[in-house]
C-alpha positions as CSV (number, residue, x, y, z in Angstrom):
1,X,28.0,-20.3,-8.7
2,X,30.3,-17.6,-8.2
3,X,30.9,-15.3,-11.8
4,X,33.2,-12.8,-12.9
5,X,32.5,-9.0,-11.1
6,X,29.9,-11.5,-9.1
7,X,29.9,-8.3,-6.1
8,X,29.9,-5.6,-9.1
9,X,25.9,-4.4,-9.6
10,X,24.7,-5.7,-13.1
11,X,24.0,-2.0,-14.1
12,X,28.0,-1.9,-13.9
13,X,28.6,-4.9,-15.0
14,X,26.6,-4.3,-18.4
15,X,28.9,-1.3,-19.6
16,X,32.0,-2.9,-18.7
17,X,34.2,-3.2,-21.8
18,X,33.8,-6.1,-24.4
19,X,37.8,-7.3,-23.1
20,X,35.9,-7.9,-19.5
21,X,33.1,-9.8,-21.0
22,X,35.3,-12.3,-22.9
23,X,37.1,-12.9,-19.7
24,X,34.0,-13.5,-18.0
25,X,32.5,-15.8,-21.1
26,X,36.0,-17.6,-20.4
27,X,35.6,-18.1,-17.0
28,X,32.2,-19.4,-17.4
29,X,33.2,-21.6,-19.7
30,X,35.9,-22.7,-17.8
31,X,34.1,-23.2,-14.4
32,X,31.4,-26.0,-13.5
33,X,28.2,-26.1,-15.4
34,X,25.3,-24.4,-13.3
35,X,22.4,-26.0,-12.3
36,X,19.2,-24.2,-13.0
37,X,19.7,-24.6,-16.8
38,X,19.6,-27.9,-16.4
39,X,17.1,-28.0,-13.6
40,X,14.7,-25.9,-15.6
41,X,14.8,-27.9,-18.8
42,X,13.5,-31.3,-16.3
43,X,10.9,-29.2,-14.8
44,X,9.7,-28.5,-18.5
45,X,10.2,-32.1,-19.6
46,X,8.3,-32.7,-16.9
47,X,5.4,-30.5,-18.2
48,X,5.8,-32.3,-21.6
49,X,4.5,-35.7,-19.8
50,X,1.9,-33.2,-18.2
51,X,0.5,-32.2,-21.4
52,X,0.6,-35.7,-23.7
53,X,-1.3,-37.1,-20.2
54,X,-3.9,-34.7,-20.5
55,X,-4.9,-34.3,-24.2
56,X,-7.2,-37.3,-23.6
57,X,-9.3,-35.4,-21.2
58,X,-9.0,-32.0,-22.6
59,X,-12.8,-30.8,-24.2
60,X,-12.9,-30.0,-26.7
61,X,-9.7,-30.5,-28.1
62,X,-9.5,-34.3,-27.3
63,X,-11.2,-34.9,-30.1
64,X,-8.2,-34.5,-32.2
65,X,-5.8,-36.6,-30.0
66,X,-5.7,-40.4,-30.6
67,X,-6.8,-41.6,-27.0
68,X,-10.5,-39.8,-26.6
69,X,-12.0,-40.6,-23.1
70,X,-15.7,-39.7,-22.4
71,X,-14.8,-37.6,-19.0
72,X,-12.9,-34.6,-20.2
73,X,-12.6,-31.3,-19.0
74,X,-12.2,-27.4,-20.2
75,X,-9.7,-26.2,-17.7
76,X,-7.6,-29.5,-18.5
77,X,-8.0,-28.3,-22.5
78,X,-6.8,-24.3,-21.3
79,X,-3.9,-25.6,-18.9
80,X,-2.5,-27.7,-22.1
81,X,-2.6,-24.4,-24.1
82,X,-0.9,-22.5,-21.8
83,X,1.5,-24.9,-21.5
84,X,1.4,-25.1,-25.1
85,X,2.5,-21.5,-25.8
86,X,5.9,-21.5,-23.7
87,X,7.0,-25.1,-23.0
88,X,8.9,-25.5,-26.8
89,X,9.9,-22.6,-27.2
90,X,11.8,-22.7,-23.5
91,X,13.5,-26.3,-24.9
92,X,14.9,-24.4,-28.2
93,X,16.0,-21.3,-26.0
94,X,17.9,-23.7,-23.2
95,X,19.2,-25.7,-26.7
96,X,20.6,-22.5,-28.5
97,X,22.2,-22.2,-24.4
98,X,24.0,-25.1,-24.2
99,X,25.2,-25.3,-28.1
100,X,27.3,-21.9,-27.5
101,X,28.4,-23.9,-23.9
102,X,29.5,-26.6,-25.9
103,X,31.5,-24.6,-28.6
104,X,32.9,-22.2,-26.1
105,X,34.2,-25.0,-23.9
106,X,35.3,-27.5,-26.5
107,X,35.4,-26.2,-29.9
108,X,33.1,-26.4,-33.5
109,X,34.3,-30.0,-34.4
110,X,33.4,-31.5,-31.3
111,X,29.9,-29.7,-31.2
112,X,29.3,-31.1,-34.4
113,X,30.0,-34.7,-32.8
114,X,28.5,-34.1,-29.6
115,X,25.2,-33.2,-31.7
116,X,25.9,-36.3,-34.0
117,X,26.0,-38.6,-30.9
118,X,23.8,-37.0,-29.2
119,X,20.7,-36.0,-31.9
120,X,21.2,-37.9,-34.9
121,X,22.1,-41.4,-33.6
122,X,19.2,-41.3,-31.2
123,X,17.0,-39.8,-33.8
124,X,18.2,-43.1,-35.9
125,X,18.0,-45.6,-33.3
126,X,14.3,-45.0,-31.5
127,X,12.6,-43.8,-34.5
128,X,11.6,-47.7,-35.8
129,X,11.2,-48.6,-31.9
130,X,8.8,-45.6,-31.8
131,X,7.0,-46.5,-34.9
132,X,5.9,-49.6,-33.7
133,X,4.9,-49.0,-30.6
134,X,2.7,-46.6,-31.8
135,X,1.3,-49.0,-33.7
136,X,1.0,-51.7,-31.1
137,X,-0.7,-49.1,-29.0
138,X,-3.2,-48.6,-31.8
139,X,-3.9,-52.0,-33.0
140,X,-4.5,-52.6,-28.9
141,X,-6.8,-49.9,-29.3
142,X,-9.2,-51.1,-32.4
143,X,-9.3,-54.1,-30.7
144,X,-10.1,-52.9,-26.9
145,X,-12.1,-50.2,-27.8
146,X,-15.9,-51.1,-28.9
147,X,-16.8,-47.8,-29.8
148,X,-14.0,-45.7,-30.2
149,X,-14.2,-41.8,-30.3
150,X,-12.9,-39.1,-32.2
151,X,-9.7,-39.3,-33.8
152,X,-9.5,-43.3,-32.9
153,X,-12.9,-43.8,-34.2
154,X,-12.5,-42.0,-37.5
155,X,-10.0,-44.1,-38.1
156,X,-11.4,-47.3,-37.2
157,X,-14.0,-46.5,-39.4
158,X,-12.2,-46.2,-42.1
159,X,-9.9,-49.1,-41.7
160,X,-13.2,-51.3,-41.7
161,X,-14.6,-49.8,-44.7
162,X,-12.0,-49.8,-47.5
163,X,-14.2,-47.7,-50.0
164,X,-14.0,-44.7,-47.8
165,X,-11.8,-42.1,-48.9
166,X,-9.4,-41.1,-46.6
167,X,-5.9,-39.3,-46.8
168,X,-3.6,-41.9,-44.8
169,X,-0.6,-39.2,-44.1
170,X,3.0,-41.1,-44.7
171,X,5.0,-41.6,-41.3
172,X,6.3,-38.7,-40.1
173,X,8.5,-37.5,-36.8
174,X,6.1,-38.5,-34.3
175,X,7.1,-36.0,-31.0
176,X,11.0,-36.8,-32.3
177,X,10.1,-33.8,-34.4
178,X,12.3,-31.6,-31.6
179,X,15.3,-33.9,-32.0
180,X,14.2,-33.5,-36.3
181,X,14.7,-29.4,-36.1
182,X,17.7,-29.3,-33.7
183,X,19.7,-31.0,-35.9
184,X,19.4,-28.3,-38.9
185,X,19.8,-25.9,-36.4
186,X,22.9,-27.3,-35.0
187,X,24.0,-26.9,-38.9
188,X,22.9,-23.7,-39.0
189,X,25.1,-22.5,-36.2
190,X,28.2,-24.2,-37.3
191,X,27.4,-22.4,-40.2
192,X,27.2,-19.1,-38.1
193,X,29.5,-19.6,-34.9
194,X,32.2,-18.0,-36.4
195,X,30.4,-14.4,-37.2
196,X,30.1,-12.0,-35.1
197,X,26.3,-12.1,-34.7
198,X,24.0,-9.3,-33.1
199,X,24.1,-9.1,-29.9
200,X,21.0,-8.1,-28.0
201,X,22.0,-6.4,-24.9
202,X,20.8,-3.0,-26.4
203,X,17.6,-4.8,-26.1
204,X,17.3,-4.2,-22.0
205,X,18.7,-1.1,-22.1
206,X,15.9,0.1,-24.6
207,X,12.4,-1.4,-22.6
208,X,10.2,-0.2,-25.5
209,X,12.3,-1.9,-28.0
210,X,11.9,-5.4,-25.8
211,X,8.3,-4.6,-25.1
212,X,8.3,-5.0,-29.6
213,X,10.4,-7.5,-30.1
214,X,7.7,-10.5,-30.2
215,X,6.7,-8.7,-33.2
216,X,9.3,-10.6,-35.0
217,X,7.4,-13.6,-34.5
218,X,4.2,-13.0,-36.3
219,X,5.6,-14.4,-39.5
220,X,6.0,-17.9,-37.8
221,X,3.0,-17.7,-36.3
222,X,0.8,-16.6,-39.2
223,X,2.6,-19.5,-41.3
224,X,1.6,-22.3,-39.0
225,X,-1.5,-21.5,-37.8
226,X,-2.8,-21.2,-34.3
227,X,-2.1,-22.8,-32.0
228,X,1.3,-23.9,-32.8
229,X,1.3,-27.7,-34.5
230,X,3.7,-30.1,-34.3
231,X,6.0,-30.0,-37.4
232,X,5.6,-33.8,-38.0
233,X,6.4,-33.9,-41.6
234,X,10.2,-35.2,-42.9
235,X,9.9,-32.3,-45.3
236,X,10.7,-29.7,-43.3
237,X,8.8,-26.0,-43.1
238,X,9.7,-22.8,-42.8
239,X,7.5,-21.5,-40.3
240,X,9.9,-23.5,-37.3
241,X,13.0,-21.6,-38.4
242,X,11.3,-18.2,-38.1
243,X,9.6,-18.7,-34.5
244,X,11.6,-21.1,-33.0
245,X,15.0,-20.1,-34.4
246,X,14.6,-16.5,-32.9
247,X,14.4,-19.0,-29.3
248,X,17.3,-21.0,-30.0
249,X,19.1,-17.5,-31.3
250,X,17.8,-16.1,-28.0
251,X,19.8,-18.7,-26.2
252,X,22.9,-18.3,-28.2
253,X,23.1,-15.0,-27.0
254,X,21.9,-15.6,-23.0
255,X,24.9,-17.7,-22.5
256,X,27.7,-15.6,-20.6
257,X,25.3,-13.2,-20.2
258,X,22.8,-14.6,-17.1
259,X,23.4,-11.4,-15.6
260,X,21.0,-9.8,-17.9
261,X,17.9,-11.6,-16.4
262,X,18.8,-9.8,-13.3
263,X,17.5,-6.6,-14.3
264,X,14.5,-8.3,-15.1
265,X,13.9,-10.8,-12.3
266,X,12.5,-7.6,-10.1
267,X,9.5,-7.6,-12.7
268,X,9.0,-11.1,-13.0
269,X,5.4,-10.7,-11.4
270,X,4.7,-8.0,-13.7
271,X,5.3,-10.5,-16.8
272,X,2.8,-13.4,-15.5
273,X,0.4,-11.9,-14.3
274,X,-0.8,-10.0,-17.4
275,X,0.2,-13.3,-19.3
276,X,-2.3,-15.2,-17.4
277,X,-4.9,-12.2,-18.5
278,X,-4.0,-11.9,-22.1
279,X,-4.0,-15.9,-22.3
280,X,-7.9,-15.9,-21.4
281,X,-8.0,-13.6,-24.6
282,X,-6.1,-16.1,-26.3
283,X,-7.9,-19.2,-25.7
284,X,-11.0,-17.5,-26.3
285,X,-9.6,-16.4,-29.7
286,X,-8.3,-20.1,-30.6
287,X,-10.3,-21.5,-33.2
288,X,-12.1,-24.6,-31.9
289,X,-10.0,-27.8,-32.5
290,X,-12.1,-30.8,-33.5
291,X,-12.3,-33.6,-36.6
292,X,-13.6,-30.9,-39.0
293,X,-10.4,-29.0,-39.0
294,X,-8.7,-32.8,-40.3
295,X,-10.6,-33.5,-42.5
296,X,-10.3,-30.5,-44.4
297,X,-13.2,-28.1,-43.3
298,X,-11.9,-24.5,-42.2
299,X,-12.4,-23.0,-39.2
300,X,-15.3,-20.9,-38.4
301,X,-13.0,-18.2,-36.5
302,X,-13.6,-14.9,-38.1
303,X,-10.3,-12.9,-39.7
304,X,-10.2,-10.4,-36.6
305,X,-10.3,-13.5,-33.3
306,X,-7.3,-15.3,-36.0
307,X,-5.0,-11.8,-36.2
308,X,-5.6,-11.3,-32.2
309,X,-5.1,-15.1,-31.7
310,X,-1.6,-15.1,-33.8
311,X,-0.5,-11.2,-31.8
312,X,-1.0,-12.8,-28.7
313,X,0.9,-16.2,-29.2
314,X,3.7,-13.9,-30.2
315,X,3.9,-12.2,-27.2
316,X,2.6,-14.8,-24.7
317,X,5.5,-16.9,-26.0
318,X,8.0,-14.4,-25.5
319,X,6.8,-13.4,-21.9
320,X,5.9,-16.5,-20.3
321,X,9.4,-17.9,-21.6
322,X,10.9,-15.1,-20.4
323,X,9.3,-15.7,-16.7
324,X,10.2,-19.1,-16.9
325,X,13.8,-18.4,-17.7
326,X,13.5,-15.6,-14.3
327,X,11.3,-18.1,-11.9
328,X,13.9,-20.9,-13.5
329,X,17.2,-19.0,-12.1
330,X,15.7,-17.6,-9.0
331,X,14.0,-20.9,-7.5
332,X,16.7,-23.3,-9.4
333,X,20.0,-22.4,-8.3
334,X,20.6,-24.9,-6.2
335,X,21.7,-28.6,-7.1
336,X,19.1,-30.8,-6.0
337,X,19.5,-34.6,-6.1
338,X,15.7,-35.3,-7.5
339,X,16.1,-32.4,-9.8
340,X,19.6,-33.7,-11.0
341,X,18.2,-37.3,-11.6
342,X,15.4,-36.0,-13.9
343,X,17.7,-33.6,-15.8
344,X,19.8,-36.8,-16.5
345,X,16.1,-39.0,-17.2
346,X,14.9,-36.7,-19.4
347,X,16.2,-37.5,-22.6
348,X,14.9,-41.1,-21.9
349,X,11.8,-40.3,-20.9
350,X,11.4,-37.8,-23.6
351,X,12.2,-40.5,-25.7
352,X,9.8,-43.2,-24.7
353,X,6.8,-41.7,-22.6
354,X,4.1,-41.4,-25.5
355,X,3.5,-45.1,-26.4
356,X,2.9,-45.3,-22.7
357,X,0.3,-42.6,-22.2
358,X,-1.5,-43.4,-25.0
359,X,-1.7,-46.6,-24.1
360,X,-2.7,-46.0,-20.5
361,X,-5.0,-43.3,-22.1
362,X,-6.6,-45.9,-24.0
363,X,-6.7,-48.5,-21.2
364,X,-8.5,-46.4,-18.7
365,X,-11.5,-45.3,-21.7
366,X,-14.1,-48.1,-20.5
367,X,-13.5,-46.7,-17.0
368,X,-16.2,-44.7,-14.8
369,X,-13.3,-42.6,-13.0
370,X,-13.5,-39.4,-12.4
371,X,-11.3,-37.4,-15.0
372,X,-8.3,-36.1,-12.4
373,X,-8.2,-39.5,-11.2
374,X,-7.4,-40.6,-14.8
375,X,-5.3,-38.2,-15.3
376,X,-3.2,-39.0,-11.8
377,X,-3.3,-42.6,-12.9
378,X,-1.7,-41.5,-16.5
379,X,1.0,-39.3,-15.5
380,X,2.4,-41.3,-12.9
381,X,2.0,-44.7,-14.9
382,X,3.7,-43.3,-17.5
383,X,6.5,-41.2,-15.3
384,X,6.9,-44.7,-13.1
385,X,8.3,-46.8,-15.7
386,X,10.3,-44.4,-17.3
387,X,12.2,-43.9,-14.4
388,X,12.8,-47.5,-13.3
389,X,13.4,-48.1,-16.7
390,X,16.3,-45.5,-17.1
391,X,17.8,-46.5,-13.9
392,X,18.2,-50.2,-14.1
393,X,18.5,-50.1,-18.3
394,X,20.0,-47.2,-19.1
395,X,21.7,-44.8,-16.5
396,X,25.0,-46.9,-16.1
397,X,24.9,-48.4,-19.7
398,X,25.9,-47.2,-23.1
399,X,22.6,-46.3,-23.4
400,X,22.9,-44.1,-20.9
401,X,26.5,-42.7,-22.4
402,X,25.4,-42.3,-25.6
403,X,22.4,-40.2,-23.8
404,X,24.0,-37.9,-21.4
405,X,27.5,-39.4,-20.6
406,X,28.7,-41.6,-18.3
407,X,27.4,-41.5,-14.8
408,X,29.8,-42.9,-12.1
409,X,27.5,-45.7,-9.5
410,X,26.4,-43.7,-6.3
């Protein structure tokens, strides 16, 4: 997509004056959406199925996942943590994006009812669908499974013996958690839109200053724990507002400013690689997941692995989001007609691809296969219906507007 000073070098473009960069915020704002935003946020949705697919098989942390298959695998269980420490935080950053895209092109009242239509009502509508198909898939499950394991069988156990004591946890946000968090952040930033908030360009012009800003992060981190856990609860925490929310505000502030990646894209290699180092550090330093961290035992990990542990998910966070965000604009430019499908599926399949995983997960248990077999058969019997699903039921349909807008027929 052609910009504003697109032929001037970003070195130039970075001290033009702030009357040149509100003309070239307008002119993005006026022009056609770019892909890779878009493209990049369905190749991490895509991850998302990635991940729920493989907890069953992940050893040793399948034990704390519903669905616990016999054949499991430790490189499936350190792929899911890497994708762990960057695939949220990318969906809050690309989320902070597109709510400035929204208010700059159409104003504060109708970001507040696009995020209405678009968060809450969903939120409202497929929470009681979710909620029992969850528990569909786990009634199937006590009744398949003859000797379930781990998280399954501690439960089965104590659903068959009623004199066992055991903390039942109230419903809580299931994986609509993301949808649960957005919703006080879009509050926040109607709250905030309208003051001039820091900008963080000083931030590449200063490298040591970049190289410290995951630092800012620790406080999340120490406050949930590592690794990062799903928020479930209705009563929200704190701990999402100060590690995601500096994501989110990270967004805010990348939109009319793409050109800033630029100065980093030449480096991208220099972000990932040492990521992929540091992360072997990491998962070494992850205390070990199992049932004795649920039912209430602490973790063995010693003070020193748990303050290296929460350093580095601060700053693996930060970089491999960062080299997505470079990888994401330099390989996602283009419009691509599979690309542009999934963008538009992946609120849909977002919505409704756990039941079917764990259900498939929980299918394929009495099953000698090998475990990347399994997995294969989970991630594309899960991905399948979701997309036949959302074409014949919801592209085309108010579904589909309520979703993502209306989609003309082909």
């Amino acid at each position: 997509m052609a910009t504003v000073q697109a032929d001037v070098p970003v070195s130039t473009r970075l001290a033009l004056p702030h009357a040149n960069e509100a003309r070239a915020v307008q002119s993005r704002t006026d022009a056609a959406r770019i892909p890779w935003p878009d493209n990049l946020r369905s190749i991490a949705m895509l991850l998302g199925v990635f991940l729920h697919a493989a907890f069953a098989y992940a050893r040793p942390s399948q034990s704390i996942w519903l669905a616990t298959d016999a054949r499991s695998s430790v490189l499936v269980d350190a792929t899911i943590w890497f994708i762990h420490l960057f695939r949220m935080s990318l969906f809050f950053l690309l989320s902070g994006y597109f709510a400035k895209l929204v208010i700059q092109r159409k104003g504060l009242k109708q970001f507040l009812l696009n995020r209405s239509l678009r968060i809450a009502l969903p939120l409202a509508i497929f929470y009681p669908f979710l909620l029992a198909s969850f528990t569909a898939v786990f009634m199937f499950a006590l009744s398949y499974l003859e000797s379930p394991r781990g998280l399954m069988g501690l439960i089965a156990a104590a659903s068959k013996d009623a004199t066992q004591d055991v903390n039942r946890p109230a419903p809580g946000t299931m994986h609509l958690w993301f949808l649960y968090y957005l919703l006080y952040f879009a509050l926040l930033t109607a709250a905030l839109s309208q003051l001039k908030w820091l900008k963080f360009d000083w931030l590449f012009q200063r490298p040591i200053l970049l190289t410290l800003a995951p630092l800012v992060l620790i406080p999340g981190v120490l406050g949930a724990g590592v690794p990062l856990p799903a928020p479930e609860s209705f009563i929200p925490t704190w701990w999402p507002f100060a590690f995601y929310g500096v994501f989110y505000w990270a967004g805010w502030q990348l939109f009319g400013r793409e050109g800033q990646l630029d100065r980093l894209s030449p480096h991208v290699w220099k972000l990932v690689a040492p990521s992929v180092l540091l992360f072997v550090a990491y998962y070494l330093s992850m205390p070990s997941l199992d049932l004795s961290l649920l039912m209430g035992h602490a973790s063995a990990t010693s003070p020193f692995s748990k303050l290296v542990a929460v350093v580095l998910t601060s700053y693996l966070s930060v970089s491999l989001t960062i080299a997505s965000l470079l990888l994401g604009k330099r390989c996602l430019q283009n419009r691509n007609a599979v690309l542009s499908l999934l963008s538009d599926a992946s609120y849909w399949i977002y919505l409704v691809h756990l039941p079917i995983a764990l259900f498939l997960q929980t299918l394929l248990i009495p099953f000698a296969l090998p475990v990347w077999l399994k997995l294969t058969l989970t991630i594309l019997g899960t991905l399948v219906p979701c997309l036949a699903s959302y074409l014949v039921f919801v592209r085309y349909t108010p579904l589909g507007w309520l979703l993502h807008g209306k989609r003309s027929f082909p």
